[in-house]
C-alpha positions in Angstrom: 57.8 157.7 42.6 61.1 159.2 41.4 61.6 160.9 44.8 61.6 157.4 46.3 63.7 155.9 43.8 66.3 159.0 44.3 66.0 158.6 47.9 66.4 154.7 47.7 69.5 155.4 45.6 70.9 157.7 48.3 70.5 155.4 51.4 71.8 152.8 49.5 75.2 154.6 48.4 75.4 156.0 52.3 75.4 152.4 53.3 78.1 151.3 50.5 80.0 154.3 52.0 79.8 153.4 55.1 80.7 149.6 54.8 83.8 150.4 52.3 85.1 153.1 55.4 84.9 150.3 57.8 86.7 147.9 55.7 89.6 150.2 54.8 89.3 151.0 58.8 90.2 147.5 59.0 93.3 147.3 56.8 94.7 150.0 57.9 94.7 148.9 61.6 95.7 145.6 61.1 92.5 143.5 62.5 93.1 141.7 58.6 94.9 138.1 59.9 92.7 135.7 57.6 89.8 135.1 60.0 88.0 138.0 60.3 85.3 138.4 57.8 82.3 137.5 59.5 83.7 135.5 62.2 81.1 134.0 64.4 81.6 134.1 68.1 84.4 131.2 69.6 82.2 128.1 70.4 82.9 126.2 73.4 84.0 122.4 72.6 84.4 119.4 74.9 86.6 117.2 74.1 85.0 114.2 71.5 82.6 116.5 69.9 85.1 118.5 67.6 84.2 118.4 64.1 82.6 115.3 63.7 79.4 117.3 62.6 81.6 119.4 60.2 83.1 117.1 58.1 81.9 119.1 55.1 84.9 122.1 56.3 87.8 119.9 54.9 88.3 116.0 53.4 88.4 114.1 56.7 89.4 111.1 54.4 92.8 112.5 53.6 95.7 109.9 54.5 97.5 112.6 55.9 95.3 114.2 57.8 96.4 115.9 60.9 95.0 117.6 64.0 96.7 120.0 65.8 96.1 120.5 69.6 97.9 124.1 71.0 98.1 123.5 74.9 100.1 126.6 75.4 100.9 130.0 73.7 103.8 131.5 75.7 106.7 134.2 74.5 108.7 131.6 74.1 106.3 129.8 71.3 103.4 127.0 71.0 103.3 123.9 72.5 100.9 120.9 72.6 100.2 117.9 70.2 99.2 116.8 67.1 97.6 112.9 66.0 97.7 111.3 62.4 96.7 108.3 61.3 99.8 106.7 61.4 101.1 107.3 65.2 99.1 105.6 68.7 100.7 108.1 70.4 100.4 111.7 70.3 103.7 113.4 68.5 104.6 116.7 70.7 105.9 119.8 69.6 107.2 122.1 71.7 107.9 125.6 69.4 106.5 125.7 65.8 110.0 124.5 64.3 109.4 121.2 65.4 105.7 121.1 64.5 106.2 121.5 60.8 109.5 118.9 61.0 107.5 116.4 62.4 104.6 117.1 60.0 106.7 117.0 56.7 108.7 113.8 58.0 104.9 112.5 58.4 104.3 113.2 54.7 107.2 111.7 53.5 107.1 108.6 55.1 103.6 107.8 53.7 104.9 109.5 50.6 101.5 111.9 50.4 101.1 114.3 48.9 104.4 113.6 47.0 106.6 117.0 47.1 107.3 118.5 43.4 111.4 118.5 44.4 113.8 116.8 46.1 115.3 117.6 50.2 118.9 119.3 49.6 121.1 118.2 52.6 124.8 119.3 53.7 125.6 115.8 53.7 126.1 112.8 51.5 122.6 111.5 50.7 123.7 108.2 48.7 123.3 105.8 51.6 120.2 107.7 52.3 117.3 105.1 54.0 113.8 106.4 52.1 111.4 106.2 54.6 108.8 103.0 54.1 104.7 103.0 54.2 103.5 103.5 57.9 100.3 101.2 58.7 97.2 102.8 60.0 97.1 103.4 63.5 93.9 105.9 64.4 90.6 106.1 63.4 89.1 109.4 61.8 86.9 109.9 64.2 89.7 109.7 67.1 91.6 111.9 65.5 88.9 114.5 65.0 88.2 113.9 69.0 91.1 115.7 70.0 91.2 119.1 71.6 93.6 121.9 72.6 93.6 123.8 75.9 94.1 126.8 73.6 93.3 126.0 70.6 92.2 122.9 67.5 93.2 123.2 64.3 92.8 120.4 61.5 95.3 120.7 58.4 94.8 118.8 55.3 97.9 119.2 53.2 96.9 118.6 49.7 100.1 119.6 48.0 103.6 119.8 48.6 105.0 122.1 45.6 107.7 125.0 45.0 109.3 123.2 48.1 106.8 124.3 50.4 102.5 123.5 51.1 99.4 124.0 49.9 96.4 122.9 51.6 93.5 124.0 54.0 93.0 124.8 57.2 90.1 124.1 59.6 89.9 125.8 63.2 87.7 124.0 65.5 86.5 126.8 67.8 85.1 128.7 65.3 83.8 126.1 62.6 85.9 128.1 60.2 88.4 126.9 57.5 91.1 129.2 55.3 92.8 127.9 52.1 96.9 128.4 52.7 99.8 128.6 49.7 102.5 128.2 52.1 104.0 126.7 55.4 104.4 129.6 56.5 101.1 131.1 55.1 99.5 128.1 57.4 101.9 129.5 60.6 100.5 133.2 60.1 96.9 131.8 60.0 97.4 129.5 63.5 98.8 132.3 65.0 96.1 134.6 64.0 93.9 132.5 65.4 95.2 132.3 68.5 95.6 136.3 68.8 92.1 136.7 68.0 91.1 134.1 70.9 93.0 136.0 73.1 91.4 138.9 72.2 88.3 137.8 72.9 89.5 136.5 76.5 
């Protein structure tokens, strides 16, 4: 009985051992971009058929909810679309500058999630026009149809503090989401994303 035990003990610390090697193999080589623990196999979508299963992955009944469509990932940056609620047509972005202007002029024109300081300018800002309430313009569920050539991400922004976001991130290949502290936090993790998918061909 105790030579079981002792043996049990031993198998058990060559497999702790062995799983602790593989993860510090993983550090040091990089593979760490956010989406890697136990990341299932990329799932072929069709367009329609997103996350409309998975609504359980983020709050789908945000007011700023946002898709994000990549069409392209070239050396000169991303391009493709994103849809909100508030838009019938799709806003385009062609690098990432643009994306996250077009997002945060999104946010502040339905005033959600209200930012925790105020947008310094080089100009006078007196005269300043705030921007007014948008009416609805898309369904959930159209939004969630969309799809990327590349790749489908769905953002919910939940707060806008330290002059920057919080929120969570939901990539549709995978059926994985990833909490992100920053803007650019949220950048790192698309473009992870999109590494690893090219990785995997």
């Amino acid at each position: 009985m105790n030579q079981r035990k002792s043996f049990s003990a031993r198998k058990w610390r060559g497999r702790l051992f062995f799983v602790s090697k593989k993860l510090t193999f993983y550090e040091k080589s990089g593979k760490c971009n956010g989406w890697h623990n136990d990341r299932p196999a990329k799932i072929g979508i069709k367009k329609g058929e997103i996350i409309l299963t998975e609504r359980r992955m983020i709050d789908v009944s945000a007011p700023n909810l946002v898709c994000i469509c990549v069409d392209e990932d070239r050396a000169g940056g991303l391009r493709g679309r994103f849809y909100d609620r508030y838009s019938a047509d799709a806003e385009i972005f062609t690098d990432l500058d643009s994306l996250l202007i077009r997002m945060d002029r999104l946010m502040d024109r339905i005033n959600y999630p209200q930012s925790s300081t105020q947008n310094r300018y080089f100009f006078d800002t007196e005269n300043r026009i705030e921007p007014k309430g948008a009416e609805r313009m898309r369904t959930t569920d159209d939004i969630l149809s969309q799809t990327g050539d590349k790749a489908t991400f769905v953002v919910n922004i939940q707060y806008r503090q330290n002059a920057t976001w919080q929120g969570k991130v939901f990539w549709a290949e995978t059926r994985q989401s990833r909490n992100f502290r920053s803007a650019l936090e949220l950048l790192k993790l698309i473009d992870g994303a999109l590494d690893e998918s090219e990785n995997d061909g």
